[in-house]
C-alpha positions in Angstrom: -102.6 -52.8 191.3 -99.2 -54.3 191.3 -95.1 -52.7 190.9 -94.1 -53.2 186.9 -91.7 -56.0 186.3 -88.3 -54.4 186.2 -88.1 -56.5 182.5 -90.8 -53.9 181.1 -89.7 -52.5 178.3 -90.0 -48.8 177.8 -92.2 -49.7 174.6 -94.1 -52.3 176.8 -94.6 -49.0 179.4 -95.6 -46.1 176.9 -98.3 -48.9 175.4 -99.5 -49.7 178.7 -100.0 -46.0 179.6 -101.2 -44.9 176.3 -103.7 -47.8 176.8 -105.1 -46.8 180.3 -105.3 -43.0 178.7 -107.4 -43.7 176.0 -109.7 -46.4 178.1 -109.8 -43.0 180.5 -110.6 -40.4 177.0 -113.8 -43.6 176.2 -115.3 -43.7 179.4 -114.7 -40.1 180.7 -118.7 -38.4 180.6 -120.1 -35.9 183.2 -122.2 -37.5 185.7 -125.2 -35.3 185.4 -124.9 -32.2 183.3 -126.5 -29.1 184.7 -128.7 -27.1 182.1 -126.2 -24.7 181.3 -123.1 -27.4 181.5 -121.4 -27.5 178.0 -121.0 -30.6 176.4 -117.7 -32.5 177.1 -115.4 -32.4 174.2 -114.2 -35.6 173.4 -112.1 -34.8 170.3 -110.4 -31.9 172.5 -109.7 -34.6 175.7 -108.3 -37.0 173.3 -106.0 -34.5 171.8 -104.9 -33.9 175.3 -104.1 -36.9 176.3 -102.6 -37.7 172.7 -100.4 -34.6 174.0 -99.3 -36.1 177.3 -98.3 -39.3 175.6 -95.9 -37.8 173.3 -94.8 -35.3 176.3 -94.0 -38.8 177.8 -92.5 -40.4 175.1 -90.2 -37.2 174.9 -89.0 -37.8 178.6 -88.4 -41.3 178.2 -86.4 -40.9 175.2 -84.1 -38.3 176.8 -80.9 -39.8 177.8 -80.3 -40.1 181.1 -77.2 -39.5 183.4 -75.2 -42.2 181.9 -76.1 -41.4 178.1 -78.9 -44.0 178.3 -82.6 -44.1 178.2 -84.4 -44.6 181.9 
């Protein structure tokens, strides 16, 4: 896995994460379930993550020291 290009966009950054969340929300199952394991909830994960995205949207969009977005 390589460093971002510095000519990322923040839009370009968000998408890419959002992306590798929700391939992570698809493919995330428990390996064997024991017989009393509870089912994973997908809908609950996905809100999760949906959660963390817009907690890092929020931080990107803060302005940083200079009165600019990071």
């Amino acid at each position: 896995m390589g460093i971002m290009p510095e000519s990322e966009s923040e839009d370009e950054i968000l998408e890419r994460i959002e992306i590798a969340l929700r391939k992570i929300a698809a493919l995330a199952k428990p390996a064997k379930p024991a017989a009393q394991a509870e089912p994973l909830d997908r809908e609950a994960l996905a809100h999760s993550l949906d959660a963390v995205i817009e907690h890092l949207r929020a931080g990107l969009e803060e302005p940083g020291p200079t009165g600019h977005t990071e």
